[in-house]
N, CA, C and O atoms as a GROMACS GRO file, in nm:
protein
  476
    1UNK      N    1  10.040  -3.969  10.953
    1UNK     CA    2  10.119  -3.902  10.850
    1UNK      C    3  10.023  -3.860  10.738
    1UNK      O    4   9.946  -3.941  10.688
    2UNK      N    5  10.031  -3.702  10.690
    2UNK     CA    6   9.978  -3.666  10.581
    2UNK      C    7  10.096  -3.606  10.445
    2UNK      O    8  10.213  -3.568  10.442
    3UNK      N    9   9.996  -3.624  10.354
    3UNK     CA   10  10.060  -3.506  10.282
    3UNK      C   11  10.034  -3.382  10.245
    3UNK      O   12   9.924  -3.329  10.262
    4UNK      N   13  10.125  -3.331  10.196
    4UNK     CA   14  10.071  -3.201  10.144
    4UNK      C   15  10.103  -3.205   9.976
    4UNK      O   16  10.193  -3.287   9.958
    5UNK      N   17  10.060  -3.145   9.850
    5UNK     CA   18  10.072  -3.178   9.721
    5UNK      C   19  10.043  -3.040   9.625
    5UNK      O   20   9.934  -2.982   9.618
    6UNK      N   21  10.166  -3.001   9.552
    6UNK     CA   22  10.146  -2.891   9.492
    6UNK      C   23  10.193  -2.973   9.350
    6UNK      O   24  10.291  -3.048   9.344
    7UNK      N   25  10.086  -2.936   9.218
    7UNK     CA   26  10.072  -2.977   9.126
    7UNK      C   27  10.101  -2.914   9.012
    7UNK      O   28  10.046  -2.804   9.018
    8UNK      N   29  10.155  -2.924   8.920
    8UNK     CA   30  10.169  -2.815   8.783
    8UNK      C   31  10.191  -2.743   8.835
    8UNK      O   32  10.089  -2.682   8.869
    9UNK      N   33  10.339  -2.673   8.898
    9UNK     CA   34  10.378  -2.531   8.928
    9UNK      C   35  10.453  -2.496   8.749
    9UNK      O   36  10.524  -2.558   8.671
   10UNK      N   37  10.408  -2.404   8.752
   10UNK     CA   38  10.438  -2.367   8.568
   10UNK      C   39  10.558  -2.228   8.614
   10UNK      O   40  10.537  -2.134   8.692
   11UNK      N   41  10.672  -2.256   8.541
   11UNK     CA   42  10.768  -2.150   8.584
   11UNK      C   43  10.823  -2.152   8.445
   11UNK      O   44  10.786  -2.239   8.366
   12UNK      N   45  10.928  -2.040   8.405
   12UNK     CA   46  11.009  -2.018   8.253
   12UNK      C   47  11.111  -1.965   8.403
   12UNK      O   48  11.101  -1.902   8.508
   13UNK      N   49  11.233  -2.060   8.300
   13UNK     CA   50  11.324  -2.056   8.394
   13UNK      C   51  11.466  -2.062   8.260
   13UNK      O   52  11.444  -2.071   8.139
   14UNK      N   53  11.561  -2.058   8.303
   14UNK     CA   54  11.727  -2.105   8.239
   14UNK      C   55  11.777  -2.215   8.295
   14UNK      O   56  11.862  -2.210   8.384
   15UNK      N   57  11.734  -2.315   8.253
   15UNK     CA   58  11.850  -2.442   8.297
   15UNK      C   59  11.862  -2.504   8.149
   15UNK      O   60  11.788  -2.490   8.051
   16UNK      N   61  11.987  -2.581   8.169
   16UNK     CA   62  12.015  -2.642   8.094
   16UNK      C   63  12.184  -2.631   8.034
   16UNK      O   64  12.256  -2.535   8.063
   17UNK      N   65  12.213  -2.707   7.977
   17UNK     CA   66  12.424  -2.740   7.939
   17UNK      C   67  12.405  -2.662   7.798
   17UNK      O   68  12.515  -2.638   7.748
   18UNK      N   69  12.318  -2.625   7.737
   18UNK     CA   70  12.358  -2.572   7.589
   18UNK      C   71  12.333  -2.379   7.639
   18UNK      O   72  12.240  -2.334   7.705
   19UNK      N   73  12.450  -2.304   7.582
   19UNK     CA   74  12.446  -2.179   7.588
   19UNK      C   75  12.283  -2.139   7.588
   19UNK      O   76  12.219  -2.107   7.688
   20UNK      N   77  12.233  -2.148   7.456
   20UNK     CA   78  12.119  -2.147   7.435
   20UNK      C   79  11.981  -2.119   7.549
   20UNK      O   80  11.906  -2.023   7.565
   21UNK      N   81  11.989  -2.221   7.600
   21UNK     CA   82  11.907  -2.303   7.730
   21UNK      C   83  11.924  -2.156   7.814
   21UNK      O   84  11.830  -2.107   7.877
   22UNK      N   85  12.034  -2.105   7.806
   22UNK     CA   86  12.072  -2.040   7.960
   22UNK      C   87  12.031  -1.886   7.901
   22UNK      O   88  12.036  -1.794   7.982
   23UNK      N   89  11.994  -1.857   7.770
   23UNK     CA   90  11.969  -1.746   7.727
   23UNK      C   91  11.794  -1.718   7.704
   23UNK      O   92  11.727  -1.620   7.738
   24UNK      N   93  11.750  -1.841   7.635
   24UNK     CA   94  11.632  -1.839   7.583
   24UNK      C   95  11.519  -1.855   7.683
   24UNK      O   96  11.418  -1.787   7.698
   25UNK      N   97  11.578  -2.003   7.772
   25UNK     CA   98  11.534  -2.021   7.890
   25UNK      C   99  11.387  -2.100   7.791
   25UNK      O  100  11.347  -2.074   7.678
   26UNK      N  101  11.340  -2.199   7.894
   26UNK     CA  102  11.196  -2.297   7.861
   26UNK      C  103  11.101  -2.317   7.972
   26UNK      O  104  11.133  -2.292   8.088
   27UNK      N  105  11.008  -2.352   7.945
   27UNK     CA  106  10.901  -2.400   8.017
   27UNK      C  107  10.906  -2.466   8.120
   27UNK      O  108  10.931  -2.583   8.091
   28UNK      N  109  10.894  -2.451   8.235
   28UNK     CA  110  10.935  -2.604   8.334
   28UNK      C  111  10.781  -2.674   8.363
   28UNK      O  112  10.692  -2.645   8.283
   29UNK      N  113  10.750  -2.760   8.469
   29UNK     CA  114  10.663  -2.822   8.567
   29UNK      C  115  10.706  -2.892   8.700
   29UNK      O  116  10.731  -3.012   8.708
   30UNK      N  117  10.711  -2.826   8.779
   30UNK     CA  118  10.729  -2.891   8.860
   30UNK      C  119  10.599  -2.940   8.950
   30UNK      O  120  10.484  -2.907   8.924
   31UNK      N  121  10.645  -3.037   9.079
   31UNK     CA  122  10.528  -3.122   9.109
   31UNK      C  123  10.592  -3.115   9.244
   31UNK      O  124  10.713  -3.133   9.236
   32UNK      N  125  10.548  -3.094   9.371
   32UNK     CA  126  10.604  -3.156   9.482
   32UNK      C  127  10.542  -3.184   9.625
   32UNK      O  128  10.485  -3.097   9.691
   33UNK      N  129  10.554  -3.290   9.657
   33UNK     CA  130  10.481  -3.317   9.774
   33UNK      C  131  10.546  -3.370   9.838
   33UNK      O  132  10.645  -3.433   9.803
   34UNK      N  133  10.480  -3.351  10.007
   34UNK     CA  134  10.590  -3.379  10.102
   34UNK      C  135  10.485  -3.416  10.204
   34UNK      O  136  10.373  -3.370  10.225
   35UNK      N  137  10.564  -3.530  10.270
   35UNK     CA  138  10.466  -3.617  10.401
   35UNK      C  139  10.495  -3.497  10.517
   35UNK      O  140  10.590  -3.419  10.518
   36UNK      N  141  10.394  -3.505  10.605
   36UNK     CA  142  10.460  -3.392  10.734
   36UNK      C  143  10.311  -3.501  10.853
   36UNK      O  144  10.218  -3.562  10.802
   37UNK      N  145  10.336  -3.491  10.998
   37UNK     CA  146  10.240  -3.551  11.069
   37UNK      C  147  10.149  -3.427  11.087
   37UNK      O  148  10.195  -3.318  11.121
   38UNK      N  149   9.993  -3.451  11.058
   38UNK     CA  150   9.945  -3.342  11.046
   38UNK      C  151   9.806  -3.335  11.117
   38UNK      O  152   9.712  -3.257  11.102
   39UNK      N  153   9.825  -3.435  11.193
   39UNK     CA  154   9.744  -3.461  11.325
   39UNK      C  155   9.704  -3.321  11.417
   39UNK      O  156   9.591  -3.288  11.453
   40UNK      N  157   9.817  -3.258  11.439
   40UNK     CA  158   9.818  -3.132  11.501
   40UNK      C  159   9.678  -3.007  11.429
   40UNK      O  160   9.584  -2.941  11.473
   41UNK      N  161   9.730  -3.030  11.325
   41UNK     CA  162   9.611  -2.942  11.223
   41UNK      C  163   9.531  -2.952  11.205
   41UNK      O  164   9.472  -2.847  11.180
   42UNK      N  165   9.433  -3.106  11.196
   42UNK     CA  166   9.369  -3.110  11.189
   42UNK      C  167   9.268  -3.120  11.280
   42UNK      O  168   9.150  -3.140  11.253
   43UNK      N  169   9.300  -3.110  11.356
   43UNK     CA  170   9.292  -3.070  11.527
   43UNK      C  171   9.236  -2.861  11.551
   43UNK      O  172   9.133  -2.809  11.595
   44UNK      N  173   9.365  -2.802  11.496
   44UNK     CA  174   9.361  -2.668  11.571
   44UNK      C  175   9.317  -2.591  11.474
   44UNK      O  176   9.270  -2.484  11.514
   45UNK      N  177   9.315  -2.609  11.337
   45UNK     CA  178   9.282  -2.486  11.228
   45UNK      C  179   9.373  -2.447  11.220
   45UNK      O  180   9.381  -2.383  11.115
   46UNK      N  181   9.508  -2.447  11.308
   46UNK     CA  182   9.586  -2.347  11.270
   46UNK      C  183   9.735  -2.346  11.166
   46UNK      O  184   9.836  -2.410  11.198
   47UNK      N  185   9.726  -2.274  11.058
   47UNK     CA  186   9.843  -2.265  10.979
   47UNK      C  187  10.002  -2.277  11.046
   47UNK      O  188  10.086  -2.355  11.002
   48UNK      N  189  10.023  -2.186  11.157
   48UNK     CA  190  10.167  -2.274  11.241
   48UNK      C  191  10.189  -2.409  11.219
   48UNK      O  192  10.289  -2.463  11.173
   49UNK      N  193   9.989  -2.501  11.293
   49UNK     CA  194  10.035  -2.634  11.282
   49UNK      C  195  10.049  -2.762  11.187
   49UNK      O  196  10.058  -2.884  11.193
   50UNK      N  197  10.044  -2.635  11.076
   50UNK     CA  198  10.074  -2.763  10.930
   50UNK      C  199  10.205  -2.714  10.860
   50UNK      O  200  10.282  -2.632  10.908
   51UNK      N  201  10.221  -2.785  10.723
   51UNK     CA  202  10.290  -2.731  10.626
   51UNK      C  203  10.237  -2.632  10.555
   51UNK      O  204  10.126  -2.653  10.506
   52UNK      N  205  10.305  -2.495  10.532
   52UNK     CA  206  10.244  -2.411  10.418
   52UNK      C  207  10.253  -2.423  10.336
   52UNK      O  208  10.367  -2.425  10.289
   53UNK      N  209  10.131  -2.441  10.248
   53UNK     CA  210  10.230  -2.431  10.101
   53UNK      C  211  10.254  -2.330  10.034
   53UNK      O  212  10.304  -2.331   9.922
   54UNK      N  213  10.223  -2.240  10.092
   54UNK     CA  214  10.243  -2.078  10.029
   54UNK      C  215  10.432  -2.098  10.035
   54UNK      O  216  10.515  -2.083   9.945
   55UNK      N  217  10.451  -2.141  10.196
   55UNK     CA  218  10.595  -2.141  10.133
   55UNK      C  219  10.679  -2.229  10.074
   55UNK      O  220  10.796  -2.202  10.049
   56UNK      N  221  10.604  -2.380  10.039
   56UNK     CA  222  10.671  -2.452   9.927
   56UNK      C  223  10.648  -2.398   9.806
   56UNK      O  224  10.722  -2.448   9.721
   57UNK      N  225  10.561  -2.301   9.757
   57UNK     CA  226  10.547  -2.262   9.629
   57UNK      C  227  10.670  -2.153   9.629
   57UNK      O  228  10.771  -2.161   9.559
   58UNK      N  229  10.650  -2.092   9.685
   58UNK     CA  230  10.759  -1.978   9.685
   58UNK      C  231  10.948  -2.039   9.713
   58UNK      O  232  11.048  -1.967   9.710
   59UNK      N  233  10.942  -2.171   9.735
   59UNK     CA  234  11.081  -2.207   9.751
   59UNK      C  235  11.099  -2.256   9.578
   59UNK      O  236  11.184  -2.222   9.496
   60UNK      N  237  10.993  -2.339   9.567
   60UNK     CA  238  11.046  -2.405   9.414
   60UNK      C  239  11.043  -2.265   9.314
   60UNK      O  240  11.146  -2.262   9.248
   61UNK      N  241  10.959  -2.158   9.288
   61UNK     CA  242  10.970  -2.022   9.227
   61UNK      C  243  11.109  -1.950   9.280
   61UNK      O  244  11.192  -1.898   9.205
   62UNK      N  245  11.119  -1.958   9.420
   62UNK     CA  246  11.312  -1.911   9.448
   62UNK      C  247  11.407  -1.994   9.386
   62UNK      O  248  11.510  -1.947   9.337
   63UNK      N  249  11.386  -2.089   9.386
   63UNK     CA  250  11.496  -2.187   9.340
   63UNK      C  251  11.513  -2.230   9.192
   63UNK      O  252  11.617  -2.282   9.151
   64UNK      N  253  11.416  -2.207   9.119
   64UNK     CA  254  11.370  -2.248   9.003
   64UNK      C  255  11.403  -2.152   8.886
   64UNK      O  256  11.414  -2.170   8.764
   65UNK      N  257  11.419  -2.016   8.989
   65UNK     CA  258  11.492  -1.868   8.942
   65UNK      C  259  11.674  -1.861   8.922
   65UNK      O  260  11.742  -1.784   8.856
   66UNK      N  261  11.702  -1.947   8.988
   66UNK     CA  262  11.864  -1.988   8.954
   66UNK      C  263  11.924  -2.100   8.865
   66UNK      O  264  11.905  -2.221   8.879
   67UNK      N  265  11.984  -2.049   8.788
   67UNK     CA  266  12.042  -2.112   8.645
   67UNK      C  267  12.078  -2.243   8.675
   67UNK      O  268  12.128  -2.242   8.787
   68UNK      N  269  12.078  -2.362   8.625
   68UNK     CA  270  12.162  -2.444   8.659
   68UNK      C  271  12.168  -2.552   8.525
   68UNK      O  272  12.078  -2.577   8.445
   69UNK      N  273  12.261  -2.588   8.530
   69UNK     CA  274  12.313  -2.722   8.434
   69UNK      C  275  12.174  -2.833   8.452
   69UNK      O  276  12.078  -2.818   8.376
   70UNK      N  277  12.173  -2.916   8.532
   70UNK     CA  278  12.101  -3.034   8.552
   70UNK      C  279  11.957  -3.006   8.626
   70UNK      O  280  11.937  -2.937   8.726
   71UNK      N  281  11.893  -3.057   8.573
   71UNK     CA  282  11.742  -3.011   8.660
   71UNK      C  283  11.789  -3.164   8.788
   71UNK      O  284  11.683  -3.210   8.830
   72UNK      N  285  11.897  -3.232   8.841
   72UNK     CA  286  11.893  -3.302   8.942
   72UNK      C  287  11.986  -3.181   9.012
   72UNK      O  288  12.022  -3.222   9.123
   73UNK      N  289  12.027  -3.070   8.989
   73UNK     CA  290  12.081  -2.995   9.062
   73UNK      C  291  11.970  -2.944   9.134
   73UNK      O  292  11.962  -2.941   9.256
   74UNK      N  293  11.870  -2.895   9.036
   74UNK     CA  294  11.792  -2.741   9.100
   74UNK      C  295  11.699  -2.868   9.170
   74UNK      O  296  11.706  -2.864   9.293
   75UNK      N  297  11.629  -2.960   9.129
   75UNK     CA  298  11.588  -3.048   9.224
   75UNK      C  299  11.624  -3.104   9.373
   75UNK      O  300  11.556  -3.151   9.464
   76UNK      N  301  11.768  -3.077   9.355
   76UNK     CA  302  11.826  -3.143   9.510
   76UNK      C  303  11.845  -2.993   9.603
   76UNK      O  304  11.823  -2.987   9.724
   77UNK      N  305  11.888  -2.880   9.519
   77UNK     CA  306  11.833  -2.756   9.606
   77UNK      C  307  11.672  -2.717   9.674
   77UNK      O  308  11.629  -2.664   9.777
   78UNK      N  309  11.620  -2.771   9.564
   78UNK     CA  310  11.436  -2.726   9.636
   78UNK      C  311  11.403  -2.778   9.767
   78UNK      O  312  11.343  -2.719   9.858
   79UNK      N  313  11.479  -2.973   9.765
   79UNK     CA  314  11.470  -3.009   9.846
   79UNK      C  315  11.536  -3.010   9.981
   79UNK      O  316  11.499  -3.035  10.096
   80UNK      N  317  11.666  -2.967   9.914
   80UNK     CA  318  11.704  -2.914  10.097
   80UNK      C  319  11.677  -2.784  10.127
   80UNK      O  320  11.686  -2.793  10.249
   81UNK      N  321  11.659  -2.710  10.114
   81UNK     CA  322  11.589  -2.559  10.137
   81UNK      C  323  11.432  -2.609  10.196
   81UNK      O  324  11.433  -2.577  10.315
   82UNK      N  325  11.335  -2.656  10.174
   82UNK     CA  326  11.238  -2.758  10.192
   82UNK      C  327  11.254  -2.825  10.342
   82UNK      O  328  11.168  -2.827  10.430
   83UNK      N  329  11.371  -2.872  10.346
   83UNK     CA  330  11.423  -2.945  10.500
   83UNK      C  331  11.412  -2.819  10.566
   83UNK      O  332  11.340  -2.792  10.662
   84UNK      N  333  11.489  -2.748  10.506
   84UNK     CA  334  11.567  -2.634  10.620
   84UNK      C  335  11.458  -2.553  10.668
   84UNK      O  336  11.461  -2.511  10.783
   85UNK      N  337  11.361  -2.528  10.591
   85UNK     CA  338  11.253  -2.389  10.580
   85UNK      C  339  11.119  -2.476  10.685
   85UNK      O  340  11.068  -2.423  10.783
   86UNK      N  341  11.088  -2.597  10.642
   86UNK     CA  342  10.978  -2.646  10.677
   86UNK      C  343  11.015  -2.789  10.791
   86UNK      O  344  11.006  -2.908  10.760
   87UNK      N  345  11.052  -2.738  10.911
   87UNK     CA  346  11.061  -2.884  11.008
   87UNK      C  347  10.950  -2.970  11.004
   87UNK      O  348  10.969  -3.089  11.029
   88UNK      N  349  10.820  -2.923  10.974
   88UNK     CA  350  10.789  -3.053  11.025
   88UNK      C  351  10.751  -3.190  10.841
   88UNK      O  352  10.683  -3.292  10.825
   89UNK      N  353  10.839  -3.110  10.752
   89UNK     CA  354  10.812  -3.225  10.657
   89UNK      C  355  10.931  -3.316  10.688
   89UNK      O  356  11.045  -3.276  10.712
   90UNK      N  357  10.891  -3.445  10.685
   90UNK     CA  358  10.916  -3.582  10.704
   90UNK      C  359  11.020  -3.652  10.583
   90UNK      O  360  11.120  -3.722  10.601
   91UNK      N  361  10.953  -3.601  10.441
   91UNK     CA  362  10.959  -3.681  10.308
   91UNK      C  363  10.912  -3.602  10.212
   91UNK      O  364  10.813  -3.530  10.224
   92UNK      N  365  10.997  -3.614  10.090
   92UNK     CA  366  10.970  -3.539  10.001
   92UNK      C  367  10.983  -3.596   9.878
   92UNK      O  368  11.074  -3.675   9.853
   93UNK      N  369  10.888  -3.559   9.787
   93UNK     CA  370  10.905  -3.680   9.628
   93UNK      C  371  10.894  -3.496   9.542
   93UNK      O  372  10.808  -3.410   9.564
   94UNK      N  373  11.001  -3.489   9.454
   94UNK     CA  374  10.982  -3.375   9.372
   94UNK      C  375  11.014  -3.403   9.263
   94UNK      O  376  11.116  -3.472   9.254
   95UNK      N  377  10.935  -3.361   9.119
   95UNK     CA  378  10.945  -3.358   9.014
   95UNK      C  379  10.964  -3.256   8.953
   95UNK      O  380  10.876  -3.172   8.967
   96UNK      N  381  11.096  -3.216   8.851
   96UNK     CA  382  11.097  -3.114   8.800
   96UNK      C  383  11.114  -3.176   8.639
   96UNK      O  384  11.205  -3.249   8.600
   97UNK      N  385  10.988  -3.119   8.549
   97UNK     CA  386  11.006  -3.115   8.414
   97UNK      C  387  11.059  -3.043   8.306
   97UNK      O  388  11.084  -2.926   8.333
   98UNK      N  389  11.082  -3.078   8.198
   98UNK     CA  390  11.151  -2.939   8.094
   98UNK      C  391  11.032  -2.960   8.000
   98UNK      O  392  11.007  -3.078   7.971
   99UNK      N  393  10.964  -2.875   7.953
   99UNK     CA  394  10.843  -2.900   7.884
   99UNK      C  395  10.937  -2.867   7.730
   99UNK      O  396  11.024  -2.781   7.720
  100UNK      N  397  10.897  -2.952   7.630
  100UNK     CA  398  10.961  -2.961   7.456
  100UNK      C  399  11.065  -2.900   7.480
  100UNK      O  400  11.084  -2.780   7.458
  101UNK      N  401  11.187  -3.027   7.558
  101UNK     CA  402  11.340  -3.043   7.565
  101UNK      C  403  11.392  -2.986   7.428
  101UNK      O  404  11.321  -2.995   7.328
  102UNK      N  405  11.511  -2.930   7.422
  102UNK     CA  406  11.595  -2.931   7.273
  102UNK      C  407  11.673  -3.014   7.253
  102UNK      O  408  11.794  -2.997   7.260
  103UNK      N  409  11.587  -3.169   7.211
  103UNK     CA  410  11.668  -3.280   7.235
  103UNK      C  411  11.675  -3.364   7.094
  103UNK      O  412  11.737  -3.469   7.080
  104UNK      N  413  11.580  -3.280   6.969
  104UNK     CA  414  11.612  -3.354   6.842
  104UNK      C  415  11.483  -3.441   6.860
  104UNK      O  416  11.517  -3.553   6.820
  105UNK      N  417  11.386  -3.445   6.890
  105UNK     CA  418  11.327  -3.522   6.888
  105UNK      C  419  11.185  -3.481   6.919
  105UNK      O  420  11.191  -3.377   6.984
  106UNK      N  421  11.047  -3.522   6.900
  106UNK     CA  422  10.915  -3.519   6.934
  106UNK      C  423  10.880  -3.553   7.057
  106UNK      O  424  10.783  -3.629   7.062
  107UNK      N  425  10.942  -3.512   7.187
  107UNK     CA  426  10.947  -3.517   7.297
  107UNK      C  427  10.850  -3.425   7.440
  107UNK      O  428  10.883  -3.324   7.503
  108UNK      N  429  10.747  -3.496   7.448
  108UNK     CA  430  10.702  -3.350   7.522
  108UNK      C  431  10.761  -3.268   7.628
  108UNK      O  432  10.776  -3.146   7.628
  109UNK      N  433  10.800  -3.378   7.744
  109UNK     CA  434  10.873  -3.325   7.870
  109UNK      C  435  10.993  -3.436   7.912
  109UNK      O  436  10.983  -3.559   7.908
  110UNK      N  437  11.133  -3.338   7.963
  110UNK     CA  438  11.183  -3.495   8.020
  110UNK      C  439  11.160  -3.444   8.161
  110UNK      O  440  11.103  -3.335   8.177
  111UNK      N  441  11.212  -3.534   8.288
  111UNK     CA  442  11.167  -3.505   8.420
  111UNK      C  443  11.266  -3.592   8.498
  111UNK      O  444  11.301  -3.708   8.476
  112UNK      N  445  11.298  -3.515   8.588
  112UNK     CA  446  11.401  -3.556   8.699
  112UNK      C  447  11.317  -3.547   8.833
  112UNK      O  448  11.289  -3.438   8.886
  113UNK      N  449  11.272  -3.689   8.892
  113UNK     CA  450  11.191  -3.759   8.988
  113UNK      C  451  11.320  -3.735   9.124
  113UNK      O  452  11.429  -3.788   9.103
  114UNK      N  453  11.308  -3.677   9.223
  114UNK     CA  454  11.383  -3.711   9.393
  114UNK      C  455  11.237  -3.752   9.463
  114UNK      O  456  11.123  -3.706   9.465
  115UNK      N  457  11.297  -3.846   9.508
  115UNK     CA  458  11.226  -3.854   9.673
  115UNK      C  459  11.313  -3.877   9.777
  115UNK      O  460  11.409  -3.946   9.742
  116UNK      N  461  11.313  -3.833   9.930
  116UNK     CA  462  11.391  -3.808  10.018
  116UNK      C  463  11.357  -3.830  10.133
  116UNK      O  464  11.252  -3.770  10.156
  117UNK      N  465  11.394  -3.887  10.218
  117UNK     CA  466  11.381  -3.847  10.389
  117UNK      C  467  11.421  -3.766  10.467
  117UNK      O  468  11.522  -3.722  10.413
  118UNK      N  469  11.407  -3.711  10.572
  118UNK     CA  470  11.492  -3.618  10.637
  118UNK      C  471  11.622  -3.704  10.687
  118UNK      O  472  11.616  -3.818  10.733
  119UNK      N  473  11.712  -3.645  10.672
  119UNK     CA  474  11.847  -3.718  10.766
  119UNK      C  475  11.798  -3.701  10.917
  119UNK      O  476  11.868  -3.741  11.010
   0.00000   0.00000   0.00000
């Protein structure tokens, strides 16, 4: 079992419960890595036989593009789209941040942590 690990994906997105949030839109970070067996790849060279991450970047940037209330929403979308798009990941730990929340406070980021197995 390996992983694969995409770090500081930096997106300006609309989430959030205050009108505001959904107009002004903030900073995100997301983080996500996912176990996949990667024995095959390291074996053939070949991109078929791993995970891409060209297309985990491009799922959390698709997904990250739709509005939502709770960053455990847009989090639990990345990750099943993630199942659906990429068979051979195993497990998935994703972090999505709000970089200086509008929360009243000296706060840098808050962050909604999933990790998952495949069903």
């Amino acid at each position: 079992m390996g992983k694969v690990s995409l770090k500081n994906i930096r997106v300006y997105a609309y989430h959030g419960c205050l009108a505001e949030e959904t107009l002004i839109g903030s900073d995100y970070r997301v983080d996500l890595t996912v176990w996949a067996n990667l024995e095959k790849s390291t074996l053939s060279d070949d991109l078929e036989d791993t995970v891409d991450y060209v297309l985990l970047n491009a799922i959390v940037k698709e997904e990250m593009a739709v509005p939502s209330k709770l960053l455990e929403h847009v989090a639990k979308r990345i990750v099943v789209k993630v199942f659906n798009k990429a068979a051979a990941v195993a497990l998935i730990k994703i972090s999505v941040a709000k970089i200086n929340p509008p929360i009243g406070g000296d706060v840098q980021e808050v962050a909604v942590v999933l990790k998952e197995k495949r069903a």
